[in-house]
C-alpha positions as CSV (number, residue, x, y, z in Angstrom):
1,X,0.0,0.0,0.0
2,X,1.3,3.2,-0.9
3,X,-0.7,6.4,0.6
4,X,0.1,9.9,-0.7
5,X,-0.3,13.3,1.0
6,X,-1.0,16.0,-2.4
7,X,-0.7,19.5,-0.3
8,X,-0.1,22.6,-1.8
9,X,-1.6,26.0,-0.5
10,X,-5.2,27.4,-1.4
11,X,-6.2,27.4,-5.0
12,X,-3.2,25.3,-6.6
13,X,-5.3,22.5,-8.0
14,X,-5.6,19.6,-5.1
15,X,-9.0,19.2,-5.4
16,X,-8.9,19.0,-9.2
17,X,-6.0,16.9,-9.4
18,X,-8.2,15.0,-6.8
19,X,-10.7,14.4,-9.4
20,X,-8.5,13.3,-12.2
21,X,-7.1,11.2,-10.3
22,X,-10.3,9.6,-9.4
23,X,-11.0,9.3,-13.5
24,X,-8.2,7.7,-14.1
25,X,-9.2,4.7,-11.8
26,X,-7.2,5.6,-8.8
27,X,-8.6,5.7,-5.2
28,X,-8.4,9.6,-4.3
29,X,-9.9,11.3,-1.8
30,X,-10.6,15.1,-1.1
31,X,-9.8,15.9,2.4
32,X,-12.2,19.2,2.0
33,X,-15.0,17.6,0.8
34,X,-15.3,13.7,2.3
35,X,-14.8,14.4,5.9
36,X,-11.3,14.6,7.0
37,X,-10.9,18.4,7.7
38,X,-13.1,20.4,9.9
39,X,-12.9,24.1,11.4
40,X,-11.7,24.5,14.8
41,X,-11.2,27.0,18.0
42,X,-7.8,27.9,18.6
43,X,-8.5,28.7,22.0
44,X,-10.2,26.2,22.9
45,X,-9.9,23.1,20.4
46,X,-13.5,22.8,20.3
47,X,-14.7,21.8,16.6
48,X,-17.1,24.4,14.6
49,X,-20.1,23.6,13.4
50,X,-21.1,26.3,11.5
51,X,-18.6,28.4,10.3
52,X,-19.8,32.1,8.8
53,X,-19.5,33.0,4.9
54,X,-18.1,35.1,4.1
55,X,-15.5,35.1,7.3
56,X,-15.6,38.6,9.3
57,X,-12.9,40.3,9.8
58,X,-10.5,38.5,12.5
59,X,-12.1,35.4,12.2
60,X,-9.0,33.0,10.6
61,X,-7.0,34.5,13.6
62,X,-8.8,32.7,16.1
63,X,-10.2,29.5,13.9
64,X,-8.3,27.6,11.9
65,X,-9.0,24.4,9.8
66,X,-7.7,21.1,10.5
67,X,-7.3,17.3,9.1
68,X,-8.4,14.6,11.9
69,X,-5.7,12.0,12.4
70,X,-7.7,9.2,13.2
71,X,-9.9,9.6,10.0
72,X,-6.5,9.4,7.8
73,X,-5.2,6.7,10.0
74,X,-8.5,4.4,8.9
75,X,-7.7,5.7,5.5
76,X,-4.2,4.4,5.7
77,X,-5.5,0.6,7.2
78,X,-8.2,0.6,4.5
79,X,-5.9,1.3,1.6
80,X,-3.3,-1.6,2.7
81,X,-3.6,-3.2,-0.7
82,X,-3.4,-0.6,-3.4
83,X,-2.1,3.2,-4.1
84,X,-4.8,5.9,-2.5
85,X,-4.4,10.0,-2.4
86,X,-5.5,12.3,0.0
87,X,-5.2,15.5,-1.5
88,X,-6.3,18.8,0.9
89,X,-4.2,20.6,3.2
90,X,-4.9,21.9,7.1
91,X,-2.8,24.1,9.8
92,X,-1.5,20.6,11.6
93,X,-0.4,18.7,9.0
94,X,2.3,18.1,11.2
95,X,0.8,15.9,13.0
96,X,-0.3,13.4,10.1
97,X,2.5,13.5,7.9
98,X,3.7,9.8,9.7
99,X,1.0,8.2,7.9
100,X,1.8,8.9,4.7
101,X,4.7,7.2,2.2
102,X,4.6,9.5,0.3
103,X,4.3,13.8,0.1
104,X,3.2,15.7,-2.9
105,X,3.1,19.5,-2.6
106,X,1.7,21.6,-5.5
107,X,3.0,25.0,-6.1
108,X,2.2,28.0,-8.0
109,X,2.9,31.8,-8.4
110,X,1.4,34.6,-7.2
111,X,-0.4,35.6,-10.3
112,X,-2.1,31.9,-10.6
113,X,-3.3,32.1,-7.2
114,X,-4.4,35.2,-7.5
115,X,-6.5,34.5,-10.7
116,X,-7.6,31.1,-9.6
117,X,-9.0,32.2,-6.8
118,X,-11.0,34.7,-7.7
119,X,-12.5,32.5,-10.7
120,X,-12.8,29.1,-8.8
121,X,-16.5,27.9,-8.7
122,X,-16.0,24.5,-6.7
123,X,-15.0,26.7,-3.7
124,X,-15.6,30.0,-2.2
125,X,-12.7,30.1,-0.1
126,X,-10.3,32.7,-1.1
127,X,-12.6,35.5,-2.8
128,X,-13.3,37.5,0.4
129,X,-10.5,39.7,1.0
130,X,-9.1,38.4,4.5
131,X,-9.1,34.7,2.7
132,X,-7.0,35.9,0.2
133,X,-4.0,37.6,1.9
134,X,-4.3,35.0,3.9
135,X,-4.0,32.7,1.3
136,X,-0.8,35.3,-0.3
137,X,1.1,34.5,3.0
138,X,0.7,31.0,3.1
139,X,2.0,30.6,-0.7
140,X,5.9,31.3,-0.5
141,X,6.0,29.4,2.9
142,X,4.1,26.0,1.7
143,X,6.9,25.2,-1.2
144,X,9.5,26.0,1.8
145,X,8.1,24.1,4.4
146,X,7.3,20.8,2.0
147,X,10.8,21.0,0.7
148,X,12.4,20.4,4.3
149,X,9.5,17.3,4.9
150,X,11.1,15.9,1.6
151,X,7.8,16.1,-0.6
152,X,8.1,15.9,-4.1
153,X,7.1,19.9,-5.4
154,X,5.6,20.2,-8.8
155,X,4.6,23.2,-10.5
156,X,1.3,23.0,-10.9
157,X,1.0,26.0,-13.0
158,X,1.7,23.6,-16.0
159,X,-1.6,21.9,-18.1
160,X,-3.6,20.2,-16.1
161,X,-2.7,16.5,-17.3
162,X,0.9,17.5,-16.8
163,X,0.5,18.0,-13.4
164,X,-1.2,14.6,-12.5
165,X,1.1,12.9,-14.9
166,X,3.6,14.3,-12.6
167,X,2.2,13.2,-9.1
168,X,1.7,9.8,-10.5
169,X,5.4,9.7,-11.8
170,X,6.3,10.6,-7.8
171,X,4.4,7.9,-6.7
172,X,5.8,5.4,-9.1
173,X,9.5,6.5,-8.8
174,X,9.6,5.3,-5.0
């Protein structure tokens, strides 16, 4: 079994790469969308259930968004037998990297995140204007911090196929 974290910042493709992946007869999974992530209190660690759109101002400083260990961990003893991606990315990744063989971490410019952003219609997050810069300081430190952990980086700038061709070839060169 070969599990593989695809990270990257907001708005550099995971969730479609997620989905092309999932055409192409692989076992993929969108940490956003089935379950793994969830918002949460920073002061006091309690989950959110309904978090505001769009956020008010302040509101990413004290609540942040997170992956659940224990849902990856039955992810990773589920998948034993064949190659499976999660592909999302959360403030404690940290703490769930250990389960994963391999790391992927998708990486773009400024001026793609910028313009996929504001033109992405499978998410809203990133239009409001607090979403956004955060989203502009996450983007230099993401390729940084994945590069220490060892992921593979790829630019996913490049045409679509490209791209998945690429985190497929990561996979398959261990």
């Amino acid at each position: 079994m070969t599990l593989v974290w695809v990270t990257g910042n907001s708005g550099t493709g995971k969730s479609t790469v997620c989905g092309v992946l999932r055409e192409r007869g692989f076992v993929a999974l969108d940490a956003d969308e089935d379950g793994f992530c969830r918002w949460f209190d920073r002061a006091d660690g309690e989950a959110v259930a309904d978090s505001p759109y769009p956020v008010p101002a302040g509101w990413l400083d004290r609540y942040g968004w997170e992956i659940v260990r224990e849902r990856v961990k039955a992810l990773a003893t589920d998948s034993r037998s064949r190659v499976a991606f999660l592909c999302g990315s959360a403030e404690n990744e940290a703490d769930i990297l250990d389960l994963f063989d391999a790391v992927v971490c998708l990486a773009i410019d400024d001026e793609t995140l910028r313009h996929r952003l504001a033109t992405r219609t499978t998410n809203p997050f990133g239009r409001h204007p607090e979403e956004l810069a955060a989203a502009l300081r996450w983007n230099p430190l993401t390729r940084t911090i994945y590069e220490r952990h060892g992921a593979t980086i790829i630019d996913a700038s490049r045409p679509l196929a490209e791209v998945v061709d690429s985190v497929i070839a990561a996979v398959q060169e261990r």
